[in-house]
N, C-alpha and C positions, 0 to 999 in steps of 0.2 A: 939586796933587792928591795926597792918600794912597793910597798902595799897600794892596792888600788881601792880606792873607797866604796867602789860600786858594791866590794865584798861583803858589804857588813851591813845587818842591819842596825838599830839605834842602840842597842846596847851592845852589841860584838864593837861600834864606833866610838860608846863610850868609856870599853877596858882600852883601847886604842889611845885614846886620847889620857886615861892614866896612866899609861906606860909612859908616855911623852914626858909624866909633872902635870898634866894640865886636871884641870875640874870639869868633871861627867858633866855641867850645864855648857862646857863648849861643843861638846857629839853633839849636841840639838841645833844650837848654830848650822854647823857645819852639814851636819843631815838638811836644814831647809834651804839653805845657797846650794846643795850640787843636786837635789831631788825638785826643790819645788821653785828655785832659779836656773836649774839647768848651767850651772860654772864648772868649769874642769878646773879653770884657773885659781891660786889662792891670791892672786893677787887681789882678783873681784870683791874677795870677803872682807868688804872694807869694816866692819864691826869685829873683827875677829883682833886682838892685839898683836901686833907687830913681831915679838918673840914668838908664838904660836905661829904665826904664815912662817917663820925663819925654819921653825922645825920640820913643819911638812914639806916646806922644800926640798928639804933633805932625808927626807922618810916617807912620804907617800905622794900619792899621784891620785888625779880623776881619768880614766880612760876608758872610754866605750868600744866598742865594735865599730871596724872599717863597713863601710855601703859598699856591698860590689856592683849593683845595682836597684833599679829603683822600676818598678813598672806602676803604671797606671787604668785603670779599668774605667772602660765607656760610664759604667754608675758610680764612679767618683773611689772605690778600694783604691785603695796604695799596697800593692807588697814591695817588700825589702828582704833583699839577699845579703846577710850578714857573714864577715870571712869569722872564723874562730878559728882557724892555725890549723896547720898540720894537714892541708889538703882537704878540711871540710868547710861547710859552709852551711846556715839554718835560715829559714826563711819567718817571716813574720809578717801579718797582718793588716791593718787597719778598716775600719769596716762603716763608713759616718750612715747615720741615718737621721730621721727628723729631731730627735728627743734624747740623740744617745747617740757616743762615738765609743766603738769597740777595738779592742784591739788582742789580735789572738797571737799567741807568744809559744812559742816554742822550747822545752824542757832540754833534747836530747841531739843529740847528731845522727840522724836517722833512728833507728825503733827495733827493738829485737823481738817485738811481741810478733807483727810478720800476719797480722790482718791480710785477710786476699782481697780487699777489698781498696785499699791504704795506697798508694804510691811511693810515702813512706819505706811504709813496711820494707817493701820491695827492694829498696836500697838496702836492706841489711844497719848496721847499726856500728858506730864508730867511736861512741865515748858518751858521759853525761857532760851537762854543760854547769859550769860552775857557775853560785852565785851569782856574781858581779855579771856571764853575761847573760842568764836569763835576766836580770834588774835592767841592763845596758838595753835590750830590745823594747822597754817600757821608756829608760831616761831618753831614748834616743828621739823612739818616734814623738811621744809628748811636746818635746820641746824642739823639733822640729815643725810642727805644726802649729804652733804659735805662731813660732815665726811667718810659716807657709802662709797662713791664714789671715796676721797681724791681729790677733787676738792675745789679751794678759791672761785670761781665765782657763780652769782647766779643760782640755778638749777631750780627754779621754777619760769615761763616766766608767767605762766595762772593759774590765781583762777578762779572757778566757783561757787556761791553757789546754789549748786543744791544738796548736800548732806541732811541731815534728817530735817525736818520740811519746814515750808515755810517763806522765811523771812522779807515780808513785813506787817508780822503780829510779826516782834518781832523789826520793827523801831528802836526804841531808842537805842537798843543797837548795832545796826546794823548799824549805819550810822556810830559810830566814828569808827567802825572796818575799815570800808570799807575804809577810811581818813587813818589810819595805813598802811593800804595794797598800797596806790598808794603814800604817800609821799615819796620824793626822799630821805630821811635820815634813811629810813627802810626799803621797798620790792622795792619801786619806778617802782609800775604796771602803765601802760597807761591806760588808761579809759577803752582804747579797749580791751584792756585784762584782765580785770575785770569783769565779768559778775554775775547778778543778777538774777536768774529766779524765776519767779512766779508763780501761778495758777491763777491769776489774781484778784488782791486786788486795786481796781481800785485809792477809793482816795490816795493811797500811791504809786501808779507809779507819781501820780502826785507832790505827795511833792518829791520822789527824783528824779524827772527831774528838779526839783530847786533845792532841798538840795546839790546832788552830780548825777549828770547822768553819769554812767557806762555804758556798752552795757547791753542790758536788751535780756531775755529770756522768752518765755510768754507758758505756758502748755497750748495748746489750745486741741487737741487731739479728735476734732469731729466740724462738719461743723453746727451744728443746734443745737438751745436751746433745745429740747427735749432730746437727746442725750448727750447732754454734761454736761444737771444739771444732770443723768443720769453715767456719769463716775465723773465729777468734782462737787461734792456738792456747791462748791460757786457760780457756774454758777447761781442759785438761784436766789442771792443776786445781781450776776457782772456778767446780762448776757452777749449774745458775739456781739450785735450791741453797747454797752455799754464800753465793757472792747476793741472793734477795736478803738474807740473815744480816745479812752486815750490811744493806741499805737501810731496813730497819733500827738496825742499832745507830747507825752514822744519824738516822734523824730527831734520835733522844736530844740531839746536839747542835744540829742542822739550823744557819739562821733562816733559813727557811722550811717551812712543812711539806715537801714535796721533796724528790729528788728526779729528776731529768731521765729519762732515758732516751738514748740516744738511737737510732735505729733505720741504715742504711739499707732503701730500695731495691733490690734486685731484682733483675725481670727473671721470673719463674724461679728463684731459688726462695727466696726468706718472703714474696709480699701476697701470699692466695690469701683467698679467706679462711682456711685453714689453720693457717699461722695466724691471724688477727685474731682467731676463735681462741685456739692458744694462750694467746697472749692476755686476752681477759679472763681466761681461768688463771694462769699465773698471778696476775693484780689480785685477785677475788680469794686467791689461798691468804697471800701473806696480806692481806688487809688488815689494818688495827683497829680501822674504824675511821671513813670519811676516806676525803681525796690523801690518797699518799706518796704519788706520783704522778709525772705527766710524759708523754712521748712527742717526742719529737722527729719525726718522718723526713728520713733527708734523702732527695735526689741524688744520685749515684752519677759520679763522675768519674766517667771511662778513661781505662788508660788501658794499652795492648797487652801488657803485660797479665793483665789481672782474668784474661778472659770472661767477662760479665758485662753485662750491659743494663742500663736504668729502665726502672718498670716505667711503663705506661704510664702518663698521664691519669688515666681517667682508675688507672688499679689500683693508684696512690689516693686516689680520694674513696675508691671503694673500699680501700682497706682503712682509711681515715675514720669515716663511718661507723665501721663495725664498732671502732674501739669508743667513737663518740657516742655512739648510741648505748654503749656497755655504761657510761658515765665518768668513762675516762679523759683526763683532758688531753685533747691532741691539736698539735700544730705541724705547721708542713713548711720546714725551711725552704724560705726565699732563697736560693744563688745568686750567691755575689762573686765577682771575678773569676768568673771560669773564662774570660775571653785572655787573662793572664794567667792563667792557672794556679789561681789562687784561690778556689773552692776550698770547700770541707772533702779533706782526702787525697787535694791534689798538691800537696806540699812535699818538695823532694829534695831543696839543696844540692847540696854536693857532700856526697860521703865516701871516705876511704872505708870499708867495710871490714872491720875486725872479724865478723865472723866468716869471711871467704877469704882467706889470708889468699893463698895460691892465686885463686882469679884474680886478687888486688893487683899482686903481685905483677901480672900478666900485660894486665889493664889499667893499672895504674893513673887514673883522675889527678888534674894538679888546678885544682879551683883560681888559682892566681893567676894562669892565662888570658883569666877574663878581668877588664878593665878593671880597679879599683875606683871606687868616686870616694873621693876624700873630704871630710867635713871641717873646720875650724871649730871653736871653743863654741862657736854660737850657731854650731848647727848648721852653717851655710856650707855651700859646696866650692872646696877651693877652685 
């Protein structure tokens, strides 16, 4: 079987390339033709010598993720519904704005952590997703949107992974991704434009504030362990005097001085002023000294399943207040693509559900019913 390159970041690409006979200065080659030219083919890599393209022909491949489909949002979002085999399917983002193009990536096939708030969640959880295709839903859209666009330079400034599952429970494969995504011979993201979100999986904030500290994102989404094991099942395991501990620590390392929280509206559950009261005594315990966080207030986007509904307009900004007037910085996410269901939380794929074996069994999903849209070498659509 051939290796597919997306798997590797620059040094996993350059014991690859010693295995062959060749010299660690061709993995750098070969990383900026398939990352920062988008080539699956080896023929393309006209600077690479001729013996070298012979061997990869015969030992490895470039291959990304098939398009099952593509939607479009009246404010310009793109989602993409990616196949990864076996009956599932992960969706991903794009997000353009004035100054900045985003794009949110997805770690897992569906999510075992089972937020009630998540649509995710809801599908239960079906595998992690390797390497190559968390990398594949960055090499894809990038270099699809050049094209789109007819633009040479990069369009995409901002990864988030905050797309489907949670990814400090899929580690291993997650860290060389994230190493792809900021070295300067592929996407070359800054730390700070990179971000991680969690639901808070505590020992593993802590290896990657060693391994690779990005800016991190923390789903915090209630002021009190009752409440919050209550929406966030891990809360359980990583209560929230627990999981603040290891925000602090992740910031010793943090390229930036704040860490995000994240914190989903609900009408009459998580948004009184009660909870906002809350929520600035908890900032005001673990204070170091100065700003050390910021919250980010996100409109709730319904789905039947979840029984909840989005607060108020005007509760969102009275509970905005409380915390701005504490000296907290708060912002209140703009919704983008919910007319595609591509909000924060409305991401669902297609999951065969490892943890309902029986239901699966029962009801049994086959993602490949639905059209395939097939791409050639250059991103266009056959």
């Amino acid at each position: 079987m051939t290796a597919n390159l997306l798997e590797f970041d620059l040094e996993g690409l350059a014991l690859f390339c010693e295995r062959l006979g060749e010299k660690r200065f061709r993995a750098t080659q070969l990383f900026r033709w398939i990352h920062q030219k988008g080539a699956s083919s080896f023929g393309e890599m006209t600077d690479l010598a001729k013996s070298l393209r012979e061997k990869l022909l015969v030992s490895a491949h470039v291959k990304g993720l098939d398009v099952i489909s593509q939607h479009v949002s009246s404010d310009g979002t793109i989602k993409w519904l990616f196949d990864v085999a076996g009956g599932d399917a992960v969706e991903a983002v794009f997000i353009p704005e004035d100054n900045r193009g985003t794009l949110c990536i997805s770690s897992q096939a569906g999510c075992a952590v089972g937020c009630r708030f998540c649509s995710t969640g809801h599908q239960g959880f079906s595998r992690n997703l390797r390497t190559g295709e968390i990398v594949a839903q960055l090499w894809f859209a990038e270099h699809f949107l050049r094209r789109h666009l007819g633009r040479d330079e990069r369009i995409i400034s901002n990864v988030v992974m905050m797309g489907m599952g949670e990814p400090l429970q899929n580690y291993s494969e997650l860290l060389p991704a994230l190493k792809v995504m900021l070295d300067d011979h592929a996407y070359g993201l800054s730390r700070r434009r990179l971000t991680v979100s969690t639901s808070g999986v505590v020992p593993m904030m802590d290896r990657l504030a060693q391994d690779c500290p990005v800016a991190l994102a923390v789903s915090l989404h209630a002021p009190n362990d009752e409440l919050r094991s209550n929406l966030v099942p891990l809360n359980k395991k990583y209560p929230i005097e627990e999981l603040l501990a290891a925000c602090n620590r992740y910031l010793q390392h943090a390229p930036r001085d704040f860490i995000t929280f994240e914190y989903c509206m609900l009408d009459k559950v998580n948004d009184q002023s009660e909870h906002a009261l809350q929520l600035v005594d908890l900032v005001r315990k673990h204070s170091t000294g100065g700003v050390w966080c910021k919250f980010n207030l996100i409109p709730f986007n319904p789905f039947p399943e979840s029984g909840l509904l989005r607060s108020e307009h005007n509760q969102v900004l009275a509970f905005a207040k409380i915390l701005s007037d504490a000296g907290i910085v708060t912002t209140i996410r703009k919704t983008r693509g919910d007319d595609i269901d591509a909000a924060c939380g409305q991401l669902a794929g297609d999951v065969n559900d490892r943890t309902r074996v029986d239901e699966r069994m029962a009801q049994r999903r086959t993602v490949m019913l639905r059209p395939v849209r097939s791409f050639d070498e250059n991103h266009e659509e056959i």
